[in-house]
N, C-alpha and C positions, 0 to 999 in steps of 0.2 A: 523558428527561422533564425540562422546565426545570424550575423553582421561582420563581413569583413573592409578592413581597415588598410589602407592604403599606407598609412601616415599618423602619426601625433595628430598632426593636425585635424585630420578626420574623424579621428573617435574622440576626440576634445568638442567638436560641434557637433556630433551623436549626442555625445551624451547633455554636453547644452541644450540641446532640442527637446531627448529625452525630460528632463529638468523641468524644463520649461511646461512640456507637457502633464508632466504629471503636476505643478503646481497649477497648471488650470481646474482638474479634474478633480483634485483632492483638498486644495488648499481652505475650502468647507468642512472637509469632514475629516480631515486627519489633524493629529497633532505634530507639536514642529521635531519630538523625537520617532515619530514612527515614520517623518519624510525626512530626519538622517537615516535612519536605515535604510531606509530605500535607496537613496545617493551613494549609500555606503558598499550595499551589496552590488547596485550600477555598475559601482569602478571596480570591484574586484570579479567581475568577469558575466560576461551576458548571460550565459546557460545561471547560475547563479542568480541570477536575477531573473528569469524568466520562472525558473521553480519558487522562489519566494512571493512572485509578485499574485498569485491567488491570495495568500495569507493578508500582503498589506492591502487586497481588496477588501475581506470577510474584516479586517479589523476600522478601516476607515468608514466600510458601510455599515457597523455597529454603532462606531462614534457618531458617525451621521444622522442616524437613527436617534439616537442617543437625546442628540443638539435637540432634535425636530421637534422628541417628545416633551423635552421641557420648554421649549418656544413656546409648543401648543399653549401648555397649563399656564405658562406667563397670559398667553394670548385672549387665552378664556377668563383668568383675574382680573385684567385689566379692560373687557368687552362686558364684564358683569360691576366694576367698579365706573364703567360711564352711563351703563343701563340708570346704574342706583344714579348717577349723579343728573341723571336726564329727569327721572321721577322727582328729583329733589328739587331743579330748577322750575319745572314745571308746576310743583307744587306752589314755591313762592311766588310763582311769577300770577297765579290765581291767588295768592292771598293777599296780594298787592292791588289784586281788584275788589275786593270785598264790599267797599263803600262804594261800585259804581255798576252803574243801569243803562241798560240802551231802552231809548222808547222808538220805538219803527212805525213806518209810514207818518209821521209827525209834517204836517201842514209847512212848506215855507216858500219864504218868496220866491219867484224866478222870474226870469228876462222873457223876450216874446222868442227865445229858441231853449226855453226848457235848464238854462243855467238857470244857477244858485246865485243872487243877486247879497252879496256879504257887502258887510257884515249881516250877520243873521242875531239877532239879541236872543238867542237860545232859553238863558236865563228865562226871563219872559214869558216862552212857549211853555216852558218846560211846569213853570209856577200854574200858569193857567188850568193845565192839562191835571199837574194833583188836585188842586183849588176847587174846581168845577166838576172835574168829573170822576176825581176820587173821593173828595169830597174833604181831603185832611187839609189842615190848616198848617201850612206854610211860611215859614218867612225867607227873602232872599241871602240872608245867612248863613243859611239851611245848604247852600249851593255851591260847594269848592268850588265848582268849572263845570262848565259844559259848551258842548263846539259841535258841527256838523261833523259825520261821515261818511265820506262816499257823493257821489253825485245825486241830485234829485230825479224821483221818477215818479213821471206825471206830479208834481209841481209837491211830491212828499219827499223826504228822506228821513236817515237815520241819525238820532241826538244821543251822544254819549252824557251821562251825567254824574257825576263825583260829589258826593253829599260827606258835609262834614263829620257827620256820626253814622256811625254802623244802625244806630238805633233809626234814624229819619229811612234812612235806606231799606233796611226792612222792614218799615212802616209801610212804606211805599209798596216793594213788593208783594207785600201782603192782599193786600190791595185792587191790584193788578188785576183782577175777575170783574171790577165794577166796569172795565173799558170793553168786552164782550158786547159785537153788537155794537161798535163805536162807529159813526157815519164816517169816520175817515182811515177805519180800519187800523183805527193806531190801538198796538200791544206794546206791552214792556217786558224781554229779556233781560235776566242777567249777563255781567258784563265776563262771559267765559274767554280763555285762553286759547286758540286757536286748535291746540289739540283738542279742549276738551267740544269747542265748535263742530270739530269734524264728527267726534262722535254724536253729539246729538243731531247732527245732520243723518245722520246714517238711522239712528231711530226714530226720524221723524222718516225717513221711506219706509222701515218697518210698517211704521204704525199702518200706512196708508196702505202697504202689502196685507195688512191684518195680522202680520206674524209676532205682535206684540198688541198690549192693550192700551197701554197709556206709558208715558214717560213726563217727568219735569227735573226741575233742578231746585236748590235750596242749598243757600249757603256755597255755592260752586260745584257742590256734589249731586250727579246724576243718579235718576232712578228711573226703575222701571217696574210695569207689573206684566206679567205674562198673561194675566187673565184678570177680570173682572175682580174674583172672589181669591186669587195668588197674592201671595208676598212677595213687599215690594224688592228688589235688587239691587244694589249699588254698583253703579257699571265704573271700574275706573281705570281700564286700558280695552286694546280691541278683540282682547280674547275674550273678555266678557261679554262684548256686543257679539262675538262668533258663535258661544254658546247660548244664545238666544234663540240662534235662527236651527228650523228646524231639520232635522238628519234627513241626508239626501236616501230617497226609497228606489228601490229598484224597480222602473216600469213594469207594467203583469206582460208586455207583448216580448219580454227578455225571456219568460219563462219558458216561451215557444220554439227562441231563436239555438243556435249551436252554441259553445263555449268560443268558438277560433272566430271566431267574427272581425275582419280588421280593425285595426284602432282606431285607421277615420270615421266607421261607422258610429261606431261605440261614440268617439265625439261629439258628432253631430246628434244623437240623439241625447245624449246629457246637453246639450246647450240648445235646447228646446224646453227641458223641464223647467 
């Protein structure tokens, strides 16, 4: 399609236009000499520019191309350099709990509507509770800090505790089996990271599914056993909890059915298994 021209003035805003246009289109994927040649070939005559203008396509969609491919590998260095640095933070932000214990379901005050009536002498409970019913001998020294968390229910809640040595702490832990069978239902967890919370959330439905046998924690690191008489696992992101659970089987009433079956079907009978 030629272009004819009135005037100077006419093909000066053509090709302004022109200009314009191709610097929307290309101004990503070309460089600033192959959109002088293009401007260049422009003014020396339309036909001219219309036979060249495939070539400054096939060369601007290579460089585009080009850009994209090493965006990518920048994109992927830098989505694998926050992966590690997510593991990293994650890591210390559990080793910064080391020295600390939640004890759950723990006896404490409340008002006549089920509030937490604070201060609560945590300390206190806290001492009682190894003293008496773990039977280790204590002293209040023994006790960086300890505070409620969370609201109470039914007149219990949750006591975080921070113990000055690693050694009292997992004395304590250790422990931990004598409160079995405790009239006020109080256990003591370690004090995990919120990641690592979610997963042992997730294998404590296992467990209840029966799709695992046992799991605990020690020292912040989770385990598992798959069976009774299996070795135990170290679960420590959720691909590991994934390959626990077991491979989906294909129903025996599939064996009966056609190949073409719509998708909704097919759906619906996989989220019933």
């Amino acid at each position: 399609m030629a272009a004819n021209f009135s005037g100077n003035g006419d093909r000066e805003r053509f090709l302004q236009r022109v200009k314009e246009t191709v610097d929307d289109c290309f101004r990503l994927g070309t460089t600033d000499a192959i959109q002088k040649q293009m401007f260049d070939s422009i003014r020396k005559g339309n036909r001219r520019w219309r036979q060249k203008l495939p070539t400054y396509f096939k060369l601007a969609t290579l460089n585009h191309i080009s850009t994209i491919k090493e965006q990518g590998k920048d994109l992927d260095c830098l989505s694998d350099e926050i992966a590690d640095l997510k593991i990293r933070v994650e890591s210390q932000e559990q080793y910064s709990r080391r020295t600390s214990l939640r004890f759950h379901n723990v006896p404490v005050p409340v008002d006549n509507h089920g509030k937490i009536l604070h201060p609560v002498n945590t300390d206190e409970i806290v001492l009682d509770i190894i003293r008496n019913k773990l039977n280790i001998n204590i002293d209040l020294n023994e006790i960086g800090r300890s505070h409620v968390i969370g609201k109470a229910r039914k007149g219990r809640s949750q006591v975080i505790v921070r113990f000055i040595s690693y050694r009292m702490k997992h004395l304590v832990y250790s422990n931990k089996k004598e409160l079995k069978g405790d009239t006020n239902g109080t256990f003591i967890t370690e004090n995990l990271s919120q990641y690592r919370t979610e997963l042992v959330k997730t294998l404590a439905d296992m467990k209840t599914k029966n799709q695992i046998s046992a799991y605990w924690t020690a020292d912040g690191r989770i385990f598992v056993k798959k069976s009774e008489n299996s070795r135990k696992i170290i679960i420590q992101n959720w691909q590991d909890v994934g390959n626990l659970r077991p491979p989906l089987t294909r129903p025996v009433a599939y064996d009966n059915q056609p190949d073409n079956q719509p998708d909704s079907a097919n759906q619906q009978s996989a989220d019933h298994d």
